[in-house]
PLY file of the C-alpha trace (Angstrom):
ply
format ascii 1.0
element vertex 485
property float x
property float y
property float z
element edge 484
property int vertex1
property int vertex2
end_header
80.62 56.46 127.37
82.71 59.77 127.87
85.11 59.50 124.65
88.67 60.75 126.15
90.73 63.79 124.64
92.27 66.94 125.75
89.15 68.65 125.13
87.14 66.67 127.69
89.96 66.67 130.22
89.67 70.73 130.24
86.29 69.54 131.76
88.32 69.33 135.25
90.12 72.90 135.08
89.01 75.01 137.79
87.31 72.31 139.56
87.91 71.67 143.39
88.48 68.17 144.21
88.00 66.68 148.16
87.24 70.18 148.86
90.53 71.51 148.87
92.33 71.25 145.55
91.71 73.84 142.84
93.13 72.24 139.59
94.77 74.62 137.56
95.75 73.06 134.10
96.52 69.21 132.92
100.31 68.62 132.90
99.67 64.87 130.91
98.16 62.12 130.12
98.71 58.62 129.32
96.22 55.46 129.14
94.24 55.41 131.96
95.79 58.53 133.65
95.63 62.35 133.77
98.30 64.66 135.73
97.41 68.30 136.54
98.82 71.16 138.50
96.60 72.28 141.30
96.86 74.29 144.20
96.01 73.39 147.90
93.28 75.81 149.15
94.38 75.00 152.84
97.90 76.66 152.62
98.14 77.88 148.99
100.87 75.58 147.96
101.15 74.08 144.66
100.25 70.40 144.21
100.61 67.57 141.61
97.48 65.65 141.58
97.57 62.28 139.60
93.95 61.05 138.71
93.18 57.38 137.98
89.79 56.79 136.13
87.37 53.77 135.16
87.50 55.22 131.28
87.20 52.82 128.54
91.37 52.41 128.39
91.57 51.51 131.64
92.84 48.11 132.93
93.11 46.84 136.14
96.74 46.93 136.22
96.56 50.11 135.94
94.59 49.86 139.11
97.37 48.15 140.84
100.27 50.03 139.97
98.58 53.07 140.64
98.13 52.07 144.61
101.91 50.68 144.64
102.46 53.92 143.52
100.75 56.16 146.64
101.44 53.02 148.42
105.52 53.63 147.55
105.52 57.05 147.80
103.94 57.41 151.05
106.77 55.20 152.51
109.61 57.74 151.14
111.20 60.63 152.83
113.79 61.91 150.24
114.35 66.00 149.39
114.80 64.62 145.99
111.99 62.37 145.78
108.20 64.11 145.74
106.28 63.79 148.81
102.83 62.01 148.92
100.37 64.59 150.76
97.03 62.53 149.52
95.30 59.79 148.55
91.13 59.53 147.95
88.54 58.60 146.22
86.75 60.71 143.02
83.65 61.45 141.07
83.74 64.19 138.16
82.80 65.12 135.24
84.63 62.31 133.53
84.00 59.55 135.60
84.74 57.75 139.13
88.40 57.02 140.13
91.19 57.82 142.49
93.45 60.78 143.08
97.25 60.91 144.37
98.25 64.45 145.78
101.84 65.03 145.82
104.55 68.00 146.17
104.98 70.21 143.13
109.03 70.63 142.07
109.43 73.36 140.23
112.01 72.43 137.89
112.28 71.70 134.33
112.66 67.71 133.16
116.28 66.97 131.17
114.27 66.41 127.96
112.60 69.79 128.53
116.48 70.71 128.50
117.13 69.33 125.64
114.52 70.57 123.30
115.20 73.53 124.50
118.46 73.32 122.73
120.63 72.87 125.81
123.57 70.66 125.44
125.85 69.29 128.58
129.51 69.11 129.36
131.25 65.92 130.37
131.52 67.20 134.38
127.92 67.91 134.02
126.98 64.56 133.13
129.23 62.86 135.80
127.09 65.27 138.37
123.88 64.41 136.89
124.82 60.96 137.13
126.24 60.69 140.67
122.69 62.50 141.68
120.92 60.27 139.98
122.46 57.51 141.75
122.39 58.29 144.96
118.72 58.95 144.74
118.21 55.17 143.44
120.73 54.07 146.35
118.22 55.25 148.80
115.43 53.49 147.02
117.34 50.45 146.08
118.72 50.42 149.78
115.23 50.11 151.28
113.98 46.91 152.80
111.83 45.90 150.59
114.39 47.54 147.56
112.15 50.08 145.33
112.54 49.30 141.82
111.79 52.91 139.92
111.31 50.83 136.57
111.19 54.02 134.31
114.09 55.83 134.46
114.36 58.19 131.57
114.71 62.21 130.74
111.30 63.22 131.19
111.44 61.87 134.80
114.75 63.28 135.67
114.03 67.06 136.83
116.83 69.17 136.83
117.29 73.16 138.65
119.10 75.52 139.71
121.76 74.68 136.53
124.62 77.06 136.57
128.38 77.11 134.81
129.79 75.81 138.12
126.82 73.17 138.86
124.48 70.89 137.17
121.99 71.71 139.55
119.61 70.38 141.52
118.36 66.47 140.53
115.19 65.38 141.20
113.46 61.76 140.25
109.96 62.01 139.33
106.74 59.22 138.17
106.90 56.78 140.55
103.72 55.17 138.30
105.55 52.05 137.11
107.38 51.56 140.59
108.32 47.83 141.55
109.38 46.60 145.39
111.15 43.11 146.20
107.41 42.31 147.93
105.96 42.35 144.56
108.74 40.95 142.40
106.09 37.90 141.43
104.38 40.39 138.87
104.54 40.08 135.19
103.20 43.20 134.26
105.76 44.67 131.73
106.25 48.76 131.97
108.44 51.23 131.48
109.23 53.30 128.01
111.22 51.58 125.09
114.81 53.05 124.48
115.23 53.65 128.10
114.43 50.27 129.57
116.58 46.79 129.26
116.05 43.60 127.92
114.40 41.82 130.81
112.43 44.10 131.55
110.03 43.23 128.41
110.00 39.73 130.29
108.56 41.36 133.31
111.78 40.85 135.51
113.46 43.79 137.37
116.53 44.55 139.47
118.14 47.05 140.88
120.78 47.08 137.80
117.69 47.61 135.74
117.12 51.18 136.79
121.00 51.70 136.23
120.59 50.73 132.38
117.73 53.50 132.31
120.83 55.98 134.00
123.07 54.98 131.13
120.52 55.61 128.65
119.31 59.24 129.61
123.05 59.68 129.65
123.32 59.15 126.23
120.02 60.81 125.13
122.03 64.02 126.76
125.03 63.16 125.20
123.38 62.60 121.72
120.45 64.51 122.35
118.62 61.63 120.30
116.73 58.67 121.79
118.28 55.75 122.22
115.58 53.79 120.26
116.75 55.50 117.07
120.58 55.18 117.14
121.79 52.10 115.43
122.35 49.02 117.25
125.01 45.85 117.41
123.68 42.96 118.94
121.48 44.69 121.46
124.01 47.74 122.02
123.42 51.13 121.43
125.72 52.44 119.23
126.41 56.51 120.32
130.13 57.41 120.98
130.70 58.57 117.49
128.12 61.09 117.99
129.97 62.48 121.08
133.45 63.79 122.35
132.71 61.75 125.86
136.29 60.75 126.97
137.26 56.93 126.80
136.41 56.29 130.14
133.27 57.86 130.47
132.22 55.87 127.36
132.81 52.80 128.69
131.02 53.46 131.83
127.43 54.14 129.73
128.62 51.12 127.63
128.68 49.22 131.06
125.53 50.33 132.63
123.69 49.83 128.87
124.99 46.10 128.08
122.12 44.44 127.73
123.10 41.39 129.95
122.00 41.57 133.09
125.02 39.76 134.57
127.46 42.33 132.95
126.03 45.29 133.98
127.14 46.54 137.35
124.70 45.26 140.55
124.31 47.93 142.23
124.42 51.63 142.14
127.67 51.52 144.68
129.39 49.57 142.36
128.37 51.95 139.18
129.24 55.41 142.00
132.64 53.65 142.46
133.18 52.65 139.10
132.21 56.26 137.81
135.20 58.17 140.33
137.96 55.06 139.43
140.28 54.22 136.21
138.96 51.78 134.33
141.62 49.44 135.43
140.44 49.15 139.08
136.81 48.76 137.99
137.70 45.62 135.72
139.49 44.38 138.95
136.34 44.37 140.61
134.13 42.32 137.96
135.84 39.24 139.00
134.52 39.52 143.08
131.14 41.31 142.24
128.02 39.22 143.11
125.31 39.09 140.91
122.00 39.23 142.44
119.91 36.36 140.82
116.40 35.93 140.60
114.03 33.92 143.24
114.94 30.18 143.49
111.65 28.47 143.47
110.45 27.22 147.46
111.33 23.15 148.38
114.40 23.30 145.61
117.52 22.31 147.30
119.03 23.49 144.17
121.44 26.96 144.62
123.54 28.83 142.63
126.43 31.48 142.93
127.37 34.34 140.63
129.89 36.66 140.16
130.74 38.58 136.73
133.16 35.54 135.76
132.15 32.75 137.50
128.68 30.81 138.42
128.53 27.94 140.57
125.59 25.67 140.53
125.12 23.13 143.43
122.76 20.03 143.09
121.61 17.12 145.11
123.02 13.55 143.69
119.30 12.77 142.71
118.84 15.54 140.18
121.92 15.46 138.21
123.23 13.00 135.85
126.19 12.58 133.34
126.07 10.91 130.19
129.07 10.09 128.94
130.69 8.08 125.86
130.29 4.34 126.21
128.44 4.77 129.30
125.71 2.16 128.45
128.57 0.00 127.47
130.22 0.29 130.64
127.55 -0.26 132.53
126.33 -3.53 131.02
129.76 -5.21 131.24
129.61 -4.53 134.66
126.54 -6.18 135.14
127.51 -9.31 133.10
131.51 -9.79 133.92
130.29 -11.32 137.61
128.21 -13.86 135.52
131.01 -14.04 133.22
133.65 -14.41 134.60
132.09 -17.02 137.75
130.40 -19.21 134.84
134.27 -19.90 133.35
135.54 -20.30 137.03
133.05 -22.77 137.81
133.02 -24.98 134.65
137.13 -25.21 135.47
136.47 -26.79 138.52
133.51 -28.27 137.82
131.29 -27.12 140.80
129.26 -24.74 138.66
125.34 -24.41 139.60
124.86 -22.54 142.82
127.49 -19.84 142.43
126.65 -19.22 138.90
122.44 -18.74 139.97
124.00 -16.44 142.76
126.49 -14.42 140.06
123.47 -13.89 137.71
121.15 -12.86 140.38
123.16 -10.25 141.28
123.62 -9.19 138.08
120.15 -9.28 137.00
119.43 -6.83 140.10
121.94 -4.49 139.02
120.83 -4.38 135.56
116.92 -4.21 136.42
117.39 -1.86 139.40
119.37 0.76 136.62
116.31 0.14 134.20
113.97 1.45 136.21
115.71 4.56 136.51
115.67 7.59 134.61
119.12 6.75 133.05
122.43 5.23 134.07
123.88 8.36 134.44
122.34 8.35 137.92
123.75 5.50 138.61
127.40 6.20 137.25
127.79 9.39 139.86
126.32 7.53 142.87
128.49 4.22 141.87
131.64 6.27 141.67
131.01 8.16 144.48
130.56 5.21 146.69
132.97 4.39 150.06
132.81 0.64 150.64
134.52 1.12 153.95
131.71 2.89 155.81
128.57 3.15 152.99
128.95 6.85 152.45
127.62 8.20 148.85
127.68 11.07 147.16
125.63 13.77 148.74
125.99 16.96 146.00
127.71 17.60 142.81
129.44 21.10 141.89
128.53 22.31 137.97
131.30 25.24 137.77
130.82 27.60 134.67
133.69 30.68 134.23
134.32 32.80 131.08
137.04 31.78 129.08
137.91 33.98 125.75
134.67 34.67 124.99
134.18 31.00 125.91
132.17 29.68 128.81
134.16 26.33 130.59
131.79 23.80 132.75
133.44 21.38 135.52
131.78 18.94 137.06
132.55 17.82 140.44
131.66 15.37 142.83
131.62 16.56 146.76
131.59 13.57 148.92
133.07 13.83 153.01
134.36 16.87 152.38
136.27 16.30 149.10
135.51 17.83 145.36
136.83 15.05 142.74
136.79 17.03 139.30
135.25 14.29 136.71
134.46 16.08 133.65
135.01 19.76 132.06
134.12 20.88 128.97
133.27 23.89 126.87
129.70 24.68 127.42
127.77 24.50 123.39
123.91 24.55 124.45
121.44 24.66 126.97
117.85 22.89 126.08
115.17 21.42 129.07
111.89 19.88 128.31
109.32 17.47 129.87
111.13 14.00 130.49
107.99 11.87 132.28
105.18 14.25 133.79
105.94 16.20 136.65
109.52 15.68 135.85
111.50 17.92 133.86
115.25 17.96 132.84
117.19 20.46 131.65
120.67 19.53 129.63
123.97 21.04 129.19
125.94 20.18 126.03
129.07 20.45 125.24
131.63 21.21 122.04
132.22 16.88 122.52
128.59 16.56 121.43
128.72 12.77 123.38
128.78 14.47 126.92
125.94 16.22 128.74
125.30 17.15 131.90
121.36 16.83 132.71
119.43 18.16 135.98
115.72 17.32 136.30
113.04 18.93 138.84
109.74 20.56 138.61
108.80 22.74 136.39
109.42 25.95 137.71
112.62 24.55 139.09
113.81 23.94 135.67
112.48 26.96 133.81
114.30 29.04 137.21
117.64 27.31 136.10
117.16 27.65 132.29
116.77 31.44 132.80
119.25 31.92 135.38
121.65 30.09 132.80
120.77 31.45 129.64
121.37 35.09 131.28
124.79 34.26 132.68
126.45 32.53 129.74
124.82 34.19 126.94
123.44 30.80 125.38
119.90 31.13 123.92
118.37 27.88 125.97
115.82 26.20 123.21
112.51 26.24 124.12
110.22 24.25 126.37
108.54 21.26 125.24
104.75 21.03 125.73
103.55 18.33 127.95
101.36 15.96 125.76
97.79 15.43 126.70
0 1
1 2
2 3
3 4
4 5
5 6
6 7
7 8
8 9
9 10
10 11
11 12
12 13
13 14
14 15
15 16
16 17
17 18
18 19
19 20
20 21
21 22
22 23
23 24
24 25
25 26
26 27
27 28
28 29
29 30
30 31
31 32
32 33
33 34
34 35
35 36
36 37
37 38
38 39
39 40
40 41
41 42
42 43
43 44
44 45
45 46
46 47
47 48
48 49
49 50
50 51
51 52
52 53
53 54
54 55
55 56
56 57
57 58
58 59
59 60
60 61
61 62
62 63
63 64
64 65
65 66
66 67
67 68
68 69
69 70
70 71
71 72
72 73
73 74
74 75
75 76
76 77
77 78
78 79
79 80
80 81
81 82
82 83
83 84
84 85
85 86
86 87
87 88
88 89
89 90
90 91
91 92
92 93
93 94
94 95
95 96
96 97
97 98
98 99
99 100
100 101
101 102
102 103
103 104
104 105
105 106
106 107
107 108
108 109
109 110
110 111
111 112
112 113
113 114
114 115
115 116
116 117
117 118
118 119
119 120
120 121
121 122
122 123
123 124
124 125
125 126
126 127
127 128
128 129
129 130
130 131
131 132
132 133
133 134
134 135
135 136
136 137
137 138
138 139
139 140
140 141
141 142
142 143
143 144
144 145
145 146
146 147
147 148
148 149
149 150
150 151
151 152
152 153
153 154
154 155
155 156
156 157
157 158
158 159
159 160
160 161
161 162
162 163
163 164
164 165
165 166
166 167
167 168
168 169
169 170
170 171
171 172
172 173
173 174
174 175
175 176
176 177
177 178
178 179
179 180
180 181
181 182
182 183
183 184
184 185
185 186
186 187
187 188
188 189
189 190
190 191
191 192
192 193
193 194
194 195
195 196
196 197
197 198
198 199
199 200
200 201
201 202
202 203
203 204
204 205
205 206
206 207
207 208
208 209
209 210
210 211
211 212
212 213
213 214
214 215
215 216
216 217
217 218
218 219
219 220
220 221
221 222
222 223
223 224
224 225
225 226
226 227
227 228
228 229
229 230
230 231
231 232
232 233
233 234
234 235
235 236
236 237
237 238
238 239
239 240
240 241
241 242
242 243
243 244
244 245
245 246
246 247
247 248
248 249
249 250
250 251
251 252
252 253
253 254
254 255
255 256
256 257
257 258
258 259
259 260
260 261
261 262
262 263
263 264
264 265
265 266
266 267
267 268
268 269
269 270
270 271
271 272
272 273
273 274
274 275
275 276
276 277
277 278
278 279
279 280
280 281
281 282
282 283
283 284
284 285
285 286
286 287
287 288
288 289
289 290
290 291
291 292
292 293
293 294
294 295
295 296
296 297
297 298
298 299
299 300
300 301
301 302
302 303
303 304
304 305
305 306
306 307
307 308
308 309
309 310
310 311
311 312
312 313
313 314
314 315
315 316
316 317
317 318
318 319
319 320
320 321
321 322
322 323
323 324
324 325
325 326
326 327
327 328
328 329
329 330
330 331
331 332
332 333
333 334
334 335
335 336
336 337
337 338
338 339
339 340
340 341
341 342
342 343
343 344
344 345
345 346
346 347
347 348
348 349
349 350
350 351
351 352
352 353
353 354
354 355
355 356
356 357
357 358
358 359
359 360
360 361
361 362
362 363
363 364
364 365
365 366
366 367
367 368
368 369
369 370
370 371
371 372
372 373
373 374
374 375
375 376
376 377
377 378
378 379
379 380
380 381
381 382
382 383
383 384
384 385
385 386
386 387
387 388
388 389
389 390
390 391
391 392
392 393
393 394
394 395
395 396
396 397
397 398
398 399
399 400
400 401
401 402
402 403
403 404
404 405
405 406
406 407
407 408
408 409
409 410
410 411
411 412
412 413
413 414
414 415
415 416
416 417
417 418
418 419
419 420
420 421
421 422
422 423
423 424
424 425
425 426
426 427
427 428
428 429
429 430
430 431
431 432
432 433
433 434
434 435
435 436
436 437
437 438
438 439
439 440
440 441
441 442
442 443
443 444
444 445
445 446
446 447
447 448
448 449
449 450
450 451
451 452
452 453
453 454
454 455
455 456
456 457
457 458
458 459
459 460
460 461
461 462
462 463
463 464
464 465
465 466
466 467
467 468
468 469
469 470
470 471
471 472
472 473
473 474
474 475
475 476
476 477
477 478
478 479
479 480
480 481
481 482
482 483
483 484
């Protein structure tokens, strides 16, 4: 096998590929992939040609991103974006593979104007910044949304700078690109320093490509990488090395949290927040919606986010509240009727038949709650209940809302229209596991360590809830239990 280096890849220079693209000099390479500058024979222009090749580093992910990439591309008509001119199959020198022909920009990248020794002014990071996002509001505005997934200098181009202007903004590498029609994949890219916390799990949003915004900010602020400033709990640590104005800071501190929830959605909300006080954009966390990830299909489960406030909705037969003295309570009410009919009956002496009937009854209560999961079930249908026309409870409300660093849960009952508040509590853990196989159950518990709230479903229904939940109050959710052989 061909061993890779930059010595082989010179192989290529001044080689015509397709018959129409004279390669002129390698511009990079990473695993899997080489980038050179070429020009197109047919009308002289420069080109970009990105070559993809079965070489002994290559994976077939690599495979797949690099056709969402031409596939991507070819779908986007932005003067800021470059334009896909080819796609085809190759056979050199170094092996078989694919090409991806797209428009040169002639313009240097911000880390090129960095190490160049070029520092920016506070106006000329707001303009890079509001460039910036109105390029990823045209991709993130797309139907599917396109998910750029490596947002950093090097793929920021910048031209045309001048004392009046940033320049020109262009956004570049569309290799690790992500649309809503492939949000199922796991395959974790993008370049550490610039990319968020969830992304390492394989999950990306729109507010994803905004932390990568907030980072290149401060890599032009700083002119260091993020990666090596110090960090506090996840946060990158960087306004002592700048004179950024208060408000500015905070805006970079908000697109870099590394909680999804508190970051803003969307790159309207980020434009908006960027041109307002600081005032009016805290006004705003408390209506934003947060976009969540895909509830699994058949789960009649749903939840509701804003910045300070999630509401989870759940079917009577999936949730259940254990309470103190609950078992007590319910087995006095399965033996008072016995009870209390065996001392009626003695008193008058007519005792047989109506205490058989009284412990029958009871008997069926008692049995009928055994061979549930628990009585906590049956408490919240039981409660629930209207004798006058049958009617039970159809849905229960789980409320969760920030409170002084705090997060409060309520639980409510919704039954004919009405929300009875039962239970509310300050929210202390989040744990789920395998209860009986398929079932699993996820718990809530609380600072009174004798309450819990606990939803069961599927597995993927759980583990959807448990990381839906774990992002929005902050709680590290223990881990799953193995299902025993």
């Amino acid at each position: 096998m061909v061993k890779f280096d930059r010595g082989t890849d010179r192989q290529l220079v001044n080689q015509i590929l397709h018959d129409r693209y004279h390669i002129q000099w390698l511009l990079g390479r990473k695993p899997g992939r080489r980038t050179f500058m070429a020009i197109d024979i047919d009308d002289q222009l420069p080109v970009v040609i990105k070559l993809m090749l079965f070489s002994p580093d290559f994976t077939w992910d690599d495979l797949k991103l690099f056709e969402r990439e031409a596939e991507t591309l070819k779908s986007l008509h932005h003067p800021a974006i470059p334009k896909y001119l080819d796609f085809f199959e190759v056979e050199t020198a170094l092996g078989k593979g694919f090409a991806l022909v797209q428009s040169y920009i002639e313009a240097r990248s911000l880390q090129e104007w960095v190490q160049a020794g070029c520092t920016f002014s506070e106006d000329e990071l707001k303009g890079i910044a509001k460039e910036l996002l109105n390029i990823l509001a045209y991709l993130h505005n797309r139907q599917p949304s396109v998910i750029h997934r490596d947002i950093k200098p090097s793929n920021v181009l910048l031209r045309n700078r001048s004392g009046n202007s940033c320049g020109q903004v262009y956004l570049v590498d569309f290799g690790s690109v992500q649309t809503a029609a492939h949000g199922g994949t796991v395959t974790v890219v993008g370049t550490y320093g610039y990319m968020p916390p969830e992304q390492f799990g394989g999950r990306s949003l729109p507010a994803s490509d905004l932390y990568g915004v907030g980072a290149t900010l401060i890599y032009l602020a700083t002119g260091q990488h993020p990666a090596d400033l110090p960090q506090k709990d996840l946060h990158v640590e960087f306004k002592q090395l700048t004179t950024l104005s208060q408000s500015l800071t905070d805006w970079i501190e908000w697109l870099t949290d590394p909680s999804l929830v508190r970051r803003p959605a969307s790159t309207k909300d980020a434009l908006q927040a960027l041109l307002k006080p600081r005032q009016q954009r805290n006004a705003q966390l408390t209506t934003q919606s947060i976009l969540l990830g895909t509830r699994p299909l058949y789960s009649y489960i749903s939840l509701k986010a804003t910045q300070t406030t999630l509401e989870l909705k759940i079917p009577s037969n999936q949730i259940q509240y254990i309470f103190p003295g609950m078992y007590n309570l319910y087995m006095w009410g399965c033996l008072l009727p016995m009870v209390m009919t065996f001392v009626l009956m003695v008193a008058i002496q007519f005792w047989v038949i109506p205490f058989v009937i009284a412990c029958f009854i009871g008997c069926r209560i008692y049995f009928s709650g055994l061979s549930r999961s628990t009585p906590g079930h049956i408490f919240l249908t039981a409660i629930s209940s209207d004798n006058a026309n049958g009617n039970r409870l159809r849905c229960a409300d789980v409320t969760f809302h920030r409170d002084s660093g705090s997060v409060i849960s309520t639980l409510s009952l919704i039954q004919n229209s009405r929300s009875v508040d039962i239970f509310q509590g300050k929210l202390k853990g989040i744990s789920a596991g395998l209860e009986t196989m398929p079932r699993y159950r996820l718990n809530l518990s609380f600072q009174d360590a004798s309450d819990t709230i606990a939803v069961t479903g599927n597995r993927h229904e759980i583990q959807w809830l448990c990381d839906e939940l774990s992002e929005w109050t902050g709680l590290q959710a223990q881990h799953w239990e193995a299902p025993s052989a």
